[in-house]
C-alpha positions as CSV (number, residue, x, y, z in Angstrom):
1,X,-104.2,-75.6,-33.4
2,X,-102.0,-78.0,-34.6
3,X,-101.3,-81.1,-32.8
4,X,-97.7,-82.5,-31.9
5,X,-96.9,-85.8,-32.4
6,X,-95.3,-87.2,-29.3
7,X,-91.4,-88.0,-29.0
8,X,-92.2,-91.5,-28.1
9,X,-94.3,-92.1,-31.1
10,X,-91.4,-91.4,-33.4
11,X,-89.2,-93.7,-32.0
12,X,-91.8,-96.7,-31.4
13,X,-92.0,-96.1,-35.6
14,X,-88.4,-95.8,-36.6
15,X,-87.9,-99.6,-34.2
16,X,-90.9,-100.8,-35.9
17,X,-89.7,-100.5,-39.2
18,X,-86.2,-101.4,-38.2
19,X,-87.6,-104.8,-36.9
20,X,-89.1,-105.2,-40.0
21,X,-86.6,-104.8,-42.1
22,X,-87.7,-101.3,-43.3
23,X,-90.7,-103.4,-45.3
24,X,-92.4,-99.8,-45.1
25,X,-89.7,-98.5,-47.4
26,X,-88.9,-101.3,-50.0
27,X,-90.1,-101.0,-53.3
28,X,-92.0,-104.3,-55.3
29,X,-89.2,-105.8,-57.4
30,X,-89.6,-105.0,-60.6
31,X,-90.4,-108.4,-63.3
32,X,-91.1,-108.2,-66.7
33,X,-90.5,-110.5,-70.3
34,X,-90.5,-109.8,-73.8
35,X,-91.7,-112.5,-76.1
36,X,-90.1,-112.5,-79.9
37,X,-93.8,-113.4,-81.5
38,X,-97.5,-112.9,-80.0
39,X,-98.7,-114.4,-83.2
40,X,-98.8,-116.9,-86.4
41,X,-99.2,-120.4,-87.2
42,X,-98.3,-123.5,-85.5
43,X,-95.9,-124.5,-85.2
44,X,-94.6,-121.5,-84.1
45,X,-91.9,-121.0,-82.3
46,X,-91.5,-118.3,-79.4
47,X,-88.6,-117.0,-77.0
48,X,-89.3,-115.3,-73.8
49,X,-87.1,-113.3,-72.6
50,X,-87.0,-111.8,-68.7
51,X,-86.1,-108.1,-68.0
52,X,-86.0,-108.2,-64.0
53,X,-84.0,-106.1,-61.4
54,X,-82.1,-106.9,-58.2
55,X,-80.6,-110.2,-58.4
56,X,-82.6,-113.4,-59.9
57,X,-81.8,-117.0,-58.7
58,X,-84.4,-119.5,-60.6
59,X,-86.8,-118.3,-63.2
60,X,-90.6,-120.6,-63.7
61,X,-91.9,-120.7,-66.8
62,X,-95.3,-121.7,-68.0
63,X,-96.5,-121.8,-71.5
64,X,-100.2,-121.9,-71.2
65,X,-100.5,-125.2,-73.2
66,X,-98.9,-127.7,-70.1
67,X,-95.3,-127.1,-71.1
68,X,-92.9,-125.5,-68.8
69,X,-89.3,-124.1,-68.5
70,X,-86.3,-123.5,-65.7
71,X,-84.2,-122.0,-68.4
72,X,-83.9,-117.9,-68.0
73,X,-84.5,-117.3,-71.6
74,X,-86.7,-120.5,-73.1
75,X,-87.4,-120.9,-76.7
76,X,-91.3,-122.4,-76.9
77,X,-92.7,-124.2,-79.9
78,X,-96.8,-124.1,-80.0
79,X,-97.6,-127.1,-81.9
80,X,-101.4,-126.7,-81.4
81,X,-103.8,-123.6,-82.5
82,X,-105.4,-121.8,-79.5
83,X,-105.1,-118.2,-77.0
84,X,-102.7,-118.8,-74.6
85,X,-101.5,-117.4,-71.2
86,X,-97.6,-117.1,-70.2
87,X,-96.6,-116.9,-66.6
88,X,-93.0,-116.0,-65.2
89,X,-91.8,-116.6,-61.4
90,X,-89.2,-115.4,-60.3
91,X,-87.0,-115.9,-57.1
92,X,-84.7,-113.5,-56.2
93,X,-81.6,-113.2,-53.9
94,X,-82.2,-109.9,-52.6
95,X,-85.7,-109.6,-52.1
96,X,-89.0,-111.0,-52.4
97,X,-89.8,-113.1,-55.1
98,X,-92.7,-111.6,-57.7
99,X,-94.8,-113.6,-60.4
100,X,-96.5,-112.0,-63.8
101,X,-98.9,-113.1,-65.6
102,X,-99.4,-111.7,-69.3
103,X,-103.2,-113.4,-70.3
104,X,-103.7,-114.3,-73.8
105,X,-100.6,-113.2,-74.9
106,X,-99.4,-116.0,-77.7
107,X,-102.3,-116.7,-80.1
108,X,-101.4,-119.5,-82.2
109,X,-103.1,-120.5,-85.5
110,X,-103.9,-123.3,-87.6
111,X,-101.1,-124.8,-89.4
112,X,-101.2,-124.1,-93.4
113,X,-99.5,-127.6,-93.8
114,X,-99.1,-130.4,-91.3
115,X,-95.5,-130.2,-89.7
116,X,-94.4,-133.5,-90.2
117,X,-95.8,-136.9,-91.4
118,X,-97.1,-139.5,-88.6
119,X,-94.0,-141.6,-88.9
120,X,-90.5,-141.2,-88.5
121,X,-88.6,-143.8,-90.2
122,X,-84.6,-145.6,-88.8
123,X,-82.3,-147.7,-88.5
124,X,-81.3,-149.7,-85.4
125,X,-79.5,-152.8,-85.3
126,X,-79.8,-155.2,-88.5
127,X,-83.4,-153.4,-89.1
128,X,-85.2,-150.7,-90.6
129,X,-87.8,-149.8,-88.5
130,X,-90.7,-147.2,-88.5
131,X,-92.7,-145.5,-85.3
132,X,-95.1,-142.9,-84.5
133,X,-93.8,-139.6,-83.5
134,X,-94.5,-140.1,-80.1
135,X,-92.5,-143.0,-79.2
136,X,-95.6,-145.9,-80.1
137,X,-96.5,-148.2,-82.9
138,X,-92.6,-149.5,-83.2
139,X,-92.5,-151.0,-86.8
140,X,-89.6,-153.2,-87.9
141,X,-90.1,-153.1,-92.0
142,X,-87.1,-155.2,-92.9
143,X,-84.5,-157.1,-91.1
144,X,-80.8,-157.3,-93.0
145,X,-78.4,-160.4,-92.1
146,X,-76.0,-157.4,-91.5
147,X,-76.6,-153.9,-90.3
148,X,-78.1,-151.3,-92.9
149,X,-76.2,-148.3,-93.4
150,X,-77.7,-145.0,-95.5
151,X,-81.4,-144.2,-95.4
152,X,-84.0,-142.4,-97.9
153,X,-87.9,-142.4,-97.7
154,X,-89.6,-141.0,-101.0
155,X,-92.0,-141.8,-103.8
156,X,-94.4,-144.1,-101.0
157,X,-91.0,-146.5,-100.7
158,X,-87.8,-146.8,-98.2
159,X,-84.7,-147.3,-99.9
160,X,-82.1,-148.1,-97.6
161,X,-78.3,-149.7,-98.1
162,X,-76.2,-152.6,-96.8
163,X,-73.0,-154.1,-97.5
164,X,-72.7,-157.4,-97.7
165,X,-69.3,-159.7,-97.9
166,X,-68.7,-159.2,-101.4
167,X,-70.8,-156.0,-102.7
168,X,-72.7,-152.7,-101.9
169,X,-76.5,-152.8,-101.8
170,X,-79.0,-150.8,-102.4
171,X,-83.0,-152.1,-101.6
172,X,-86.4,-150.7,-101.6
173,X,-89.9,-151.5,-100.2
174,X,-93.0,-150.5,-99.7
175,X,-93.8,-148.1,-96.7
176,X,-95.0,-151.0,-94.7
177,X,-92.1,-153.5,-95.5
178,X,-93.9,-155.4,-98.5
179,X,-92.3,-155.5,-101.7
180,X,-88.9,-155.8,-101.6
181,X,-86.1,-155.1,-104.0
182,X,-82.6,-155.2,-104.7
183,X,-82.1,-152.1,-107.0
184,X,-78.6,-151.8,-107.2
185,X,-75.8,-153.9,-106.7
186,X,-71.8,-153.0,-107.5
187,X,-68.7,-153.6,-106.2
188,X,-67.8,-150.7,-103.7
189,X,-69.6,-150.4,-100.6
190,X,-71.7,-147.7,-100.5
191,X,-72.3,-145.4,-97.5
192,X,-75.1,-143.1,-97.7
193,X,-78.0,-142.6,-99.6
194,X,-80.3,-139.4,-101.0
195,X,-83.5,-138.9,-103.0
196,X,-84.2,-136.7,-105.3
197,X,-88.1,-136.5,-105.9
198,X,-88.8,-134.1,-108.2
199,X,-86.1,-135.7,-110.9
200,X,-86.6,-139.1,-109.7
201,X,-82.9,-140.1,-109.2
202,X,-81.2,-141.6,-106.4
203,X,-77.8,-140.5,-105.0
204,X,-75.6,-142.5,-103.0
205,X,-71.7,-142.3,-102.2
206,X,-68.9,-145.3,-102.7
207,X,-66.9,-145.8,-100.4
208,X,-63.1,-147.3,-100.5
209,X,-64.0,-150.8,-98.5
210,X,-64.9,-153.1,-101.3
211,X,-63.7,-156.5,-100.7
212,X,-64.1,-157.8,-103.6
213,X,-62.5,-154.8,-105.9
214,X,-59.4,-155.0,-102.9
215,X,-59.5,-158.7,-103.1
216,X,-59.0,-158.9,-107.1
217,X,-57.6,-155.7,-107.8
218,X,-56.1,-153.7,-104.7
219,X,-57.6,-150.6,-105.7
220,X,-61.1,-149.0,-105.2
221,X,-63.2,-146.6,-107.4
222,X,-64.9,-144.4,-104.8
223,X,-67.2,-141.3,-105.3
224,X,-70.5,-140.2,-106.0
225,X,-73.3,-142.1,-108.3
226,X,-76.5,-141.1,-109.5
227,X,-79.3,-144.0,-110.5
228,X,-82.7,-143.8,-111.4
229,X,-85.4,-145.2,-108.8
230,X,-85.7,-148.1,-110.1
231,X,-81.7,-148.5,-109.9
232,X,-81.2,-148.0,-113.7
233,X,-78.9,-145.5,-115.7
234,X,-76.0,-145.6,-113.3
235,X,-73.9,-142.9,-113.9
236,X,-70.7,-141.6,-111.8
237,X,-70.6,-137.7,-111.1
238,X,-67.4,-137.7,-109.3
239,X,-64.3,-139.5,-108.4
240,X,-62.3,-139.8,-105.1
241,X,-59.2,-141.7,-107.0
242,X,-57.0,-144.5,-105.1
243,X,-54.5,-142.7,-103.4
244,X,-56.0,-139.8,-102.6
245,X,-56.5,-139.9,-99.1
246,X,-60.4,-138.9,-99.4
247,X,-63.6,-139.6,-100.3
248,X,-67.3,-138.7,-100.4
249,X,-69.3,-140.4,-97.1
250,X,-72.6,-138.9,-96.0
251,X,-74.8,-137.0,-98.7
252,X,-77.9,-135.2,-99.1
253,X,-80.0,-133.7,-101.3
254,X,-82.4,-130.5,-102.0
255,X,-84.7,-131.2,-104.8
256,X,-86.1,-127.4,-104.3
257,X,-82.9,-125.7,-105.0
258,X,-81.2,-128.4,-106.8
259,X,-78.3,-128.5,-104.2
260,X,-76.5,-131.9,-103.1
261,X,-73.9,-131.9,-100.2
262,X,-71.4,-134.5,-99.1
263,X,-68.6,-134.6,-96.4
264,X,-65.7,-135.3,-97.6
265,X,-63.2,-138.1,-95.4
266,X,-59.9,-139.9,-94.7
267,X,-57.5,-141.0,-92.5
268,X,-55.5,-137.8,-91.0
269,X,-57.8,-135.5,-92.6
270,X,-59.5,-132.7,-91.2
271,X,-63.2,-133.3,-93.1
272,X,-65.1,-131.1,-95.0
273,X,-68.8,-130.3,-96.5
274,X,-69.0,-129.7,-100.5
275,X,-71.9,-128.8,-102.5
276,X,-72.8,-129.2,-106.5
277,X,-75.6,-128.2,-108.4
278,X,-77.7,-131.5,-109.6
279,X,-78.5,-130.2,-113.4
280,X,-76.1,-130.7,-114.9
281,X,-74.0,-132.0,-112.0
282,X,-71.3,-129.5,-111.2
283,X,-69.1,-130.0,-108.2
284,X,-69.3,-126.2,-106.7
285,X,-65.7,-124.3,-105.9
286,X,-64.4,-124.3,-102.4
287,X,-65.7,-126.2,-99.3
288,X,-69.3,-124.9,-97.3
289,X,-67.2,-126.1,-94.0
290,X,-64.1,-127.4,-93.0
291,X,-62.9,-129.0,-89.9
292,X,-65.6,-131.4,-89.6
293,X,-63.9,-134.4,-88.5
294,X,-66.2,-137.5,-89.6
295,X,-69.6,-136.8,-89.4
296,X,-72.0,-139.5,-89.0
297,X,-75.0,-137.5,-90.4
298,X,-75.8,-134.6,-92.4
299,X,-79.2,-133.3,-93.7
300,X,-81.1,-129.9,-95.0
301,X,-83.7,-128.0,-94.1
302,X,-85.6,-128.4,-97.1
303,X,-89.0,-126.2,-97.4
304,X,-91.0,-126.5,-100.2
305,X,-90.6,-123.9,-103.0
306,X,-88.5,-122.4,-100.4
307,X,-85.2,-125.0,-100.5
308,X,-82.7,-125.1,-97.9
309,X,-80.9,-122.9,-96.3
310,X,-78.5,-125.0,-93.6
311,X,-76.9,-128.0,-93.0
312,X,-77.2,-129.9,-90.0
313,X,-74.3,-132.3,-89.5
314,X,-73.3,-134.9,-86.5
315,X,-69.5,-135.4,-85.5
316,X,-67.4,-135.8,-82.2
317,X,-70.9,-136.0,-80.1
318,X,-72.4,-132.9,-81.2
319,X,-75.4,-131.3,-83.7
320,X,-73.8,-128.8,-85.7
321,X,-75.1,-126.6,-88.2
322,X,-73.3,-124.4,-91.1
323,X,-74.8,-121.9,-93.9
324,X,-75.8,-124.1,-97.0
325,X,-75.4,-120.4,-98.8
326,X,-72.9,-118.2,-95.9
327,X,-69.8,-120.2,-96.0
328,X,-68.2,-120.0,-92.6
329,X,-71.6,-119.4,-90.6
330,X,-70.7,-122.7,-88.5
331,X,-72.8,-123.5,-84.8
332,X,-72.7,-125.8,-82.8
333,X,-76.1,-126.3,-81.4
334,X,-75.9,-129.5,-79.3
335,X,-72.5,-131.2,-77.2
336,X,-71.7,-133.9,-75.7
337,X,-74.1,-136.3,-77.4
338,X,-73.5,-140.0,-77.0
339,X,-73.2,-141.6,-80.3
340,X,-75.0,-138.8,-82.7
341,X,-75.6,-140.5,-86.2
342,X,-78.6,-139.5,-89.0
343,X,-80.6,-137.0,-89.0
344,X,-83.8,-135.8,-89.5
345,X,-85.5,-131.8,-90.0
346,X,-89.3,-130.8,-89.4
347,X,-90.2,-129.6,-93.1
348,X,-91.3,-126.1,-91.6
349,X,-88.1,-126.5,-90.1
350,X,-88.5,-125.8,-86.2
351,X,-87.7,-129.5,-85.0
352,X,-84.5,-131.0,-85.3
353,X,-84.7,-135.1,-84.8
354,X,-81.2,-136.8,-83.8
355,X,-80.3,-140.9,-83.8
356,X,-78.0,-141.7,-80.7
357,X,-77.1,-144.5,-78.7
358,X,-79.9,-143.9,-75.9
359,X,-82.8,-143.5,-78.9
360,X,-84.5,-140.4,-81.0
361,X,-83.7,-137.3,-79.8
362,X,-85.5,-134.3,-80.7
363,X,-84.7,-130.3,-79.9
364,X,-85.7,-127.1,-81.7
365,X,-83.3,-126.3,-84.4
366,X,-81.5,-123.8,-82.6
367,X,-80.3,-126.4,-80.0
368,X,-82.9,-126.0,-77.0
369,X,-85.5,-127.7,-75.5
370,X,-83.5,-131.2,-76.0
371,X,-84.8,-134.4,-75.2
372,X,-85.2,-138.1,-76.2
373,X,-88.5,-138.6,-77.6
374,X,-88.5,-142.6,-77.1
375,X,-85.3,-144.7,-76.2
376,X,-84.0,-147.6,-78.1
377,X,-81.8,-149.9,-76.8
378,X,-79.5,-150.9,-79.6
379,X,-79.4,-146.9,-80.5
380,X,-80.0,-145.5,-83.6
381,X,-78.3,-144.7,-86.8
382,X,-79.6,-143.0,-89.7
383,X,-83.0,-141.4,-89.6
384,X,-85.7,-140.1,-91.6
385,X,-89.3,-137.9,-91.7
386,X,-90.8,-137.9,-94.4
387,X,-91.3,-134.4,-96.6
C-alpha cells in the first residue's frame, strides 16, 4: 500500500525552496568560447570568443602562458612554443557566475623564422638610438646638432636624415654608431627615407623648405629621388612643381613586390597615399587612400617572398591601415594616440610598433592588445625593426 505524503510536508518544501530562491529549480548557466586557431607556429595569433547565456558583466581571461584579458573577445599572440590551457570566468548579472576551463587547447610550435630582430632602432630628440625589444640596453648611435628626421636600417648600416641650416642630409653608420658618413647632400630638405635591399637603392622624398634654394631663388624642386647606397647616381623619379600646392612627405618601400608608397601633402589639402612600381619607376594611376590629412608615418607589411599587403599610416592621433592592393579598404585600428609618428611592422606581421610622445608602443596589427613597451621622455619619432 502506497504511502501519502503528508499535507505539511508539501508546504515545508514549496517555503523551502521559496527561501532559497528556487535554487532547486535553476539551471547551471550555460559558458562556453570558440577560439579562431588550436594550432601553428609562434607567433601565432589567436581570438577567443565567449558564447554565454543570461546576462554577462566582466569576462577573465587566462592564456596559459601568464598573459591575461578583461576584454570580452581578446585577440592572443603565443610568442613561445608549448601546450597550453585557456580559462574563461565569467560574472553574470542574473545568476551565478561559472568558470571553464578547456586543457591543452592552443598548441603552439616553433617559429620557422625568428619574428623580429633583437633591436628596434629610433629616433628621439637630436639622436638615433637603438634598444632591445623589451625596453633595456638603450643605445644612442649618433647625436645630430639638430633633430634627425626619416629613418632606414639595411645592408648592416642605419641611414637616417637631417636638415641642416643650408641643405638636406642624408648619413649612414654602422649598426653600432661607428663609421659615419655623409652620403648625400642637396639643396631641398629631405623628409623621409626608404631602402630598397634587394636593388640596393635608397629612396627619400624633397621637401619644399630649402633655405638655401628659397633664399637664392624663391622656388623649390620637391619630389621623389632615388640614389645608390653609397649616395651615388642620383636620379629624380617625380616632381611636385612650385606652385602646386603638394608634395611627396613620408615614403616606403617593398623590395618583394617592388612597390613604393608616399603620402602626398599641402596646405588646405586633404592628403593622400600613391603607389609606383620601382622597375622602371612608374607612378601608379589613382590614389591607394585619400583623406589622410598629414601623416607622420607610414610603413608595409613586408613578408618575405610574400610582399606586402597593407599600409599602416599615422595622422590626427591614430594607427590607420588601408589595402596596399583593395583601394578603399581603409581602418582605423588605434585613436586617440598622443603624438603617433614612425612606424614599425613584425616581419611575420602580427606586431604593430608605434613612436609617440609617451615612448614605443606596441599592439597586434588589428589594433588590440595596445601598450607602451618602454617610455621615453622626449617621445619618439620615426622607428624601425629590422627585416
Amino acid at each position: 500500500m502506497k504511502r501519502a505524503v503528508p499535507a505539511m510536508g508539501i508546504v515545508m518544501l514549496c517555503v523551502a525552496l521559496l527561501l532559497s530562491g528556487c535554487s532547486l529549480l535553476q539551471t547551471a548557466p550555460v559558458v562556453d568560447f570558440t577560439s579562431s586557431a588550436t594550432e601553428g607556429r609562434a607567433p601565432l595569433a589567436v581570438r577567443f570568443t565567449p558564447e554565454t547565456e543570461g546576462t554577462p558583466v566582466s569576462y577573465a581571461w587566462s592564456f596559459g602562458d601568464g598573459d591575461s584579458s578583461e576584454e570580452p573577445s581578446p585577440v592572443h599572440v603565443y610568442t613561445h612554443h608549448g601546450t597550453y590551457n585557456v580559462m574563461l570566468s565569467v560574472e553574470f548579472a542574473d545568476q551565478q557566475d561559472a568558470t571553464l576551463i578547456k586543457k591543452r587547447l592552443i598548441t603552439v610550435e616553433r617559429p620557422l623564422m625568428q619574428a623580429a630582430q633583437d633591436y628596434l632602432y629610433w629616433l628621439s630628440g637630436n639622436g638615433v638610438h637603438r634598444s632591445l625589444l623589451n625596453g633595456s640596453n638603450d643605445e644612442v648611435l649618433a647625436n645630430n646638432w639638430l633633430p634627425p628626421n626619416g629613418l632606414a636600417v639595411a645592408e648592416g648600416r642605419v641611414y637616417w636624415v637631417w636638415i641642416s641650416l643650408t641643405e638636406g642630409i642624408i648619413e649612414s653608420a654602422a649598426l653600432d654608431g661607428s663609421d659615419r658618413q655623409i652620403l648625400v647632400e642637396e639643396d631641398n630638405s629631405i623628409g623621409d627615407i626608404a631602402i630598397d635591399t634587394k636593388r640596393g637603392k635608397i629612396y627619400w622624398t624633397s621637401l619644399p623648405m630649402s633655405p638655401r634654394s628659397a633664399f637664392e631663388t624663391g622656388s623649390w624642386d620637391g619630389g621623389i629621388r632615388r640614389a645608390n647606397l653609397d649616395g651615388s647616381d642620383v636620379e629624380t623619379l617625380l616632381e611636385y612643381p612650385a606652385g602646386s600646392a603638394m608634395y611627396a612627405d613620408r615614403i616606403a618601400v617593398d623590395p618583394v613586390g617592388k612597390i613604393l608608397v608616399w603620402t602626398v601633402v599641402g596646405d588646405g589639402y586633404e592628403g593622400a597615399i600613391r603607389s609606383a612600381v620601382i622597375e622602371p619607376f612608374e607612378a601608379l594611376e589613382g590614389h591607394v587612400a585619400t583623406a589622410t590629412g598629414r601623416p607622420a608615418g607610414i610603413a608595409l607589411d613586408t613578408i618575405a617572398t610574400v610582399g606586402a599587403n597593407n599600409i599602416y599610416y599615422t595622422t590626427e592621433g591614430e594607427l590607420r591601415r588601408v589595402g596596399l592592393y583593395w583601394y578603399g579598404s581603409k581602418t582605423t585600428l588605434l585613436t586617440g594616440l598622443d603624438g603617433p609618428a614612425g612606424i614599425a611592422i613584425d616581419p611575420i606581421g602580427y606586431y604593430v610598433y608605434v613612436g609617440t610622445a609617451d615612448g614605443v608602443l606596441r599592439a597586434v596589427t588589428d589594433g588590440t592588445g595596445a601598450k607602451i613597451l618602454f617610455p621615453v621622455d622626449r617621445g619618439v619619432g620615426p622607428i624601425v625593426l629590422p627585416r
